[in-house]
LOZA-791937 format. One record per residue (C-alpha): x, y, z; residue in one letter. Coordinates in steps of 0.5 Angstrom, whole numbers, plus 500, padded with zeros to 3 digits. Layout:
# residues N
XYZa
...
# end
This chain:
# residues 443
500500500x
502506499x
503512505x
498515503x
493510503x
496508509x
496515513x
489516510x
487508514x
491512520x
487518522x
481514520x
483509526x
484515530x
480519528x
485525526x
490526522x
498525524x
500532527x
506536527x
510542530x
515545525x
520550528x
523554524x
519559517x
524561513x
525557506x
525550508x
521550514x
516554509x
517549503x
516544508x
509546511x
506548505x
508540502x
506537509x
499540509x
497537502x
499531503x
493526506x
493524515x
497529516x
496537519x
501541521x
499544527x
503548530x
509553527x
514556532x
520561530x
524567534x
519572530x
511570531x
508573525x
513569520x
510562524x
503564522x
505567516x
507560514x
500557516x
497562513x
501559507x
497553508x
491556508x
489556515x
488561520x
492560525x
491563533x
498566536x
498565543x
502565550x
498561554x
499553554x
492551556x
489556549x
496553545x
493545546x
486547545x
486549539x
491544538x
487537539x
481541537x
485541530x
487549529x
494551528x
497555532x
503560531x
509561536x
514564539x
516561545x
520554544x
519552551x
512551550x
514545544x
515538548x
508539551x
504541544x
499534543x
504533536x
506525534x
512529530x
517535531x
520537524x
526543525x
529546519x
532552522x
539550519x
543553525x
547548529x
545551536x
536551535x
538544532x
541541538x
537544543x
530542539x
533535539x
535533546x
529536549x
524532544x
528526545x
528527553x
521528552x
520522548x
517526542x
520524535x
524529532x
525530525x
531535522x
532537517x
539540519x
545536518x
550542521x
547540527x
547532526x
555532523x
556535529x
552531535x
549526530x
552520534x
549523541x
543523538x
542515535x
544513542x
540518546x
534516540x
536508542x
534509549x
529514550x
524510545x
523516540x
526516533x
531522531x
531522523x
535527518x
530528513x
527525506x
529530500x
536531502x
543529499x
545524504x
538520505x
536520498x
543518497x
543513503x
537510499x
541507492x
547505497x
542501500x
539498494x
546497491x
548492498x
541490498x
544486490x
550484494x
553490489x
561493493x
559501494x
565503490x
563510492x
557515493x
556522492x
553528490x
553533484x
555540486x
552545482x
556552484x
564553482x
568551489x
569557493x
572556499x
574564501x
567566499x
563571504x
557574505x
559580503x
562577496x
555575495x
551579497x
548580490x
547574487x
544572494x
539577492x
538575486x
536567487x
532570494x
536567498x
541568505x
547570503x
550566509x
546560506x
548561499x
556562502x
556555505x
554552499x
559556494x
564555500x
563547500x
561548507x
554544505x
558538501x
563537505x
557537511x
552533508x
558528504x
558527512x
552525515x
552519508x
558517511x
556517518x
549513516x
552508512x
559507514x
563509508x
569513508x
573519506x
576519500x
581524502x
581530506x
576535504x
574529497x
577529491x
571533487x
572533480x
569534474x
564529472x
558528467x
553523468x
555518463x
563518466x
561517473x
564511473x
570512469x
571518474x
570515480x
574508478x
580506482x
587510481x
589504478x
583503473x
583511472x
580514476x
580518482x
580514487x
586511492x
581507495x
573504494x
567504500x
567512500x
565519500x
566525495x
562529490x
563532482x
562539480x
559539473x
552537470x
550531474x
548535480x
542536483x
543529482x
545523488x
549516485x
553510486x
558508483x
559499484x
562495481x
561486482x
566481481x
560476477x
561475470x
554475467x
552481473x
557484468x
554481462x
547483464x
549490467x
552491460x
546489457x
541494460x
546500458x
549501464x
556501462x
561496459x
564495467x
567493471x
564500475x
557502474x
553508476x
546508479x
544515479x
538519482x
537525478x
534530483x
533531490x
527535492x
529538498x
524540503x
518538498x
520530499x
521532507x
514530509x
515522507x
520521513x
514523518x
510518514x
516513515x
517515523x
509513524x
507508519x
514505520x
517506526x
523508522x
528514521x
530516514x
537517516x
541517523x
548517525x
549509525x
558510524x
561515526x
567515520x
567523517x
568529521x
567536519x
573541521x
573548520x
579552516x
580559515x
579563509x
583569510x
589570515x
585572522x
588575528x
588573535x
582575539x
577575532x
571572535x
568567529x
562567525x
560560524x
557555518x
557560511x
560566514x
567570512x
571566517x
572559515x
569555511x
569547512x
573541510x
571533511x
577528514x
576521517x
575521523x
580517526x
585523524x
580529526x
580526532x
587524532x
590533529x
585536535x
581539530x
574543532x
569542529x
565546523x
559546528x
562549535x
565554532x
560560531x
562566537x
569562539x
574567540x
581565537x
587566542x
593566537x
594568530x
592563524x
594564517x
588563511x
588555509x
589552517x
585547519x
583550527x
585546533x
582546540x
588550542x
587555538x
579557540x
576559546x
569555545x
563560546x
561558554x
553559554x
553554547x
548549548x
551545542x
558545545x
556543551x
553536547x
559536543x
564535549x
558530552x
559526545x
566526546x
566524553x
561519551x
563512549x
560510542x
552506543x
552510550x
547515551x
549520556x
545520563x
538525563x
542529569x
548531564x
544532558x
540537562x
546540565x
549542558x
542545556x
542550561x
540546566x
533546563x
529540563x
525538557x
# end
């Protein structure tokens, strides 16, 4: 059956539809609404944001008229009666009668934050911020194993959809050679805001965002929440990258010895040029009528071959991980390994006692290692970077060190950050602790 046939035999049995409080109105949290809406057995019933008349624009958007209030009674009266309301107020969140929280903010630190408290209250939590997941993703499977609920990275992005045809490649008994996405900017890494500011305008976008993305922050970040989820590795530290078409996919993504780029196989990496907004899969097997037959279904002459998805559809497809939480009891992507990490380097020459923007910002940019050697270099991560202060002069292209920041002391996400470091691996750290790095503040 479908899962809208299936949704649909859900609010029957309940009697309601499927509800979900969104956190976070701006490009993604909108797109995600307004698809959510259509769709059948699901009701997005509560929109929360720093600014409250952007949340209720967001549900007027889907063609309700949403009550704005500060009063919990009022908030979970309209919300069980099957209104919406618009917030903006986080605190009121793990206690909305919701089955799904889905955060698309895009800032680490609301990320961690709407994250731990959904889990600690037992709320499924679907993100799609993986900035935050590549930073505390590991804390987050394990604290999700415990608590009973599901945290997931959304449908729709790279690494699920990705994720997706790398296990459909196993599912065939196929060796991942490689996976990836195409990149559809020219690479950039000492891009800034400022630099394009103008272009940002244009495509009606925030320029920090868009900075992230021309920097290779975004690749680097999403390439590592794949490797994360499906245990692959890194390629090489910040990838290889080429050029590529879809037909030379797996010509370029062979082995070294066979022509390609690769020193090695079961990787991560992306390629510029006309296969993006696409996902792929380079495989290769070692029986010689599968070859036969791959040949003859126009896959190529072999040995590699590629599976290719040639979109993704970002916030549009974001929804169906709601239905896989409630029809499935699954999530769509969750850091399972823990094999990339994504450090921070400076874009420009900094001084001593410069304060740092984080993720798209005119800082530092990101850049993908194997975890093993990030750990084993001190490096800090992409993630925790945003307001630490550094303490000696780094000069531009230095990958930074925890010797040489002050990490910002009120920051949630560093707090989960040490917490994952200082947590074996499978572990979920206590309830006392994880209040503690929230301030204190319980779910």
């Amino acid at each position: 059956m479908s899962y809208s046939s299936r949704l649909a035999a859900l609010a029957a049995q309940r009697g309601r539809p499927v509800r979900i409080a969104l956190v976070g109105a701006g490009q993604m949290g909108r797109g995600f609404a307004a698809q959510a809406h259509r769709m059948t057995g699901v009701h997005v019933s509560a929109v929360v944001d720093v600014v409250a008349e952007r949340a209720s624009e967001a549900l007027v958007g889907t063609g309700q008229q949403p009550v704005i209030s500060h009063d919990l009674d009022e908030v979970v009266r309209v919300v069980e009666s099957g209104g919406a309301v618009a917030l903006d107020d986080l605190s009121m969140l793990t206690d909305l009668p919701v089955d799904v929280v889905v955060e698309a903010t895009g800032v680490p630190e609301i990320g961690a934050q709407v994250a731990v408290r959904c889990l600690l209250a037992g709320k499924h939590i679907a993100t799609l911020n993986v900035e935050s997941d590549v930073t505390i993703g590991r804390l987050l499977h394990d604290l999700a194993q415990s608590s009973g609920a599901i945290y997931s990275i959304c449908r729709g992005d790279e690494p699920v959809e990705c994720k997706i045809l790398v296990d459909y490649a196993r599912d065939l008994s196929m060796e991942v050679v490689m996976a990836g996405k195409g990149k559809n900017n020219p690479l950039n890494p000492s891009a800034t805001p400022a630099s394009l500011t103008e272009e940002a305008q244009r495509k009606g976008m925030n320029p920090k965002m868009l900075c992230s993305f021309v920097d290779g922050s975004k690749a680097m970040i999403e390439m590592a929440a794949l490797a994360n989820t499906t245990g692959l590795g890194v390629s090489t530290r910040g990838m290889h990258g080429p050029a590529s078409t879809v037909p030379t996919l797996q010509d370029t993504f062979a082995l070294v010895e066979d022509g390609g780029v690769l020193e090695k196989a079961g990787v991560v990496d992306y390629c510029t040029g006309p296969v993006a907004p696409g996902v792929f899969v380079v495989v290769r097997t070692d029986d010689p009528y599968v070859n036969h037959e791959l040949s003859y279904l126009q896959m190529g002459t072999g040995p590699y071959f590629a599976l290719y998805r040639p979109y993704h559809l970002a916030s549009v497809e974001a929804p169906l991980t709601v239905a896989e939480m409630v029809l499935d009891n699954r999530a769509s992507l969750t850091s399972e390994f823990w094999t990339a990490e994504v450090g921070a380097v400076a874009k420009s020459d900094l001084a001593a006692g410069t304060v740092l923007e984080g993720v798209g910002g005119a800082h530092v940019h990101g850049l993908i290692e194997d975890a093993a050697d990030f750990a084993a270099g001190n490096r800090v991560p992409l993630g925790v970077i945003a307001h630490a202060r550094l303490v000696r002069d780094v000069k531009a292209g230095e990958y930074l060190t925890y010797d040489d920041v002050e990490l910002a002391q009120d920051s949630v996400i560093v707090a989960l950050r040490k917490l994952q470091d200082a947590t074996p691996a499978g572990t979920a750290p206590s309830e006392a602790d994880l209040v503690a790095a929230l301030g204190g503040v319980p779910a």
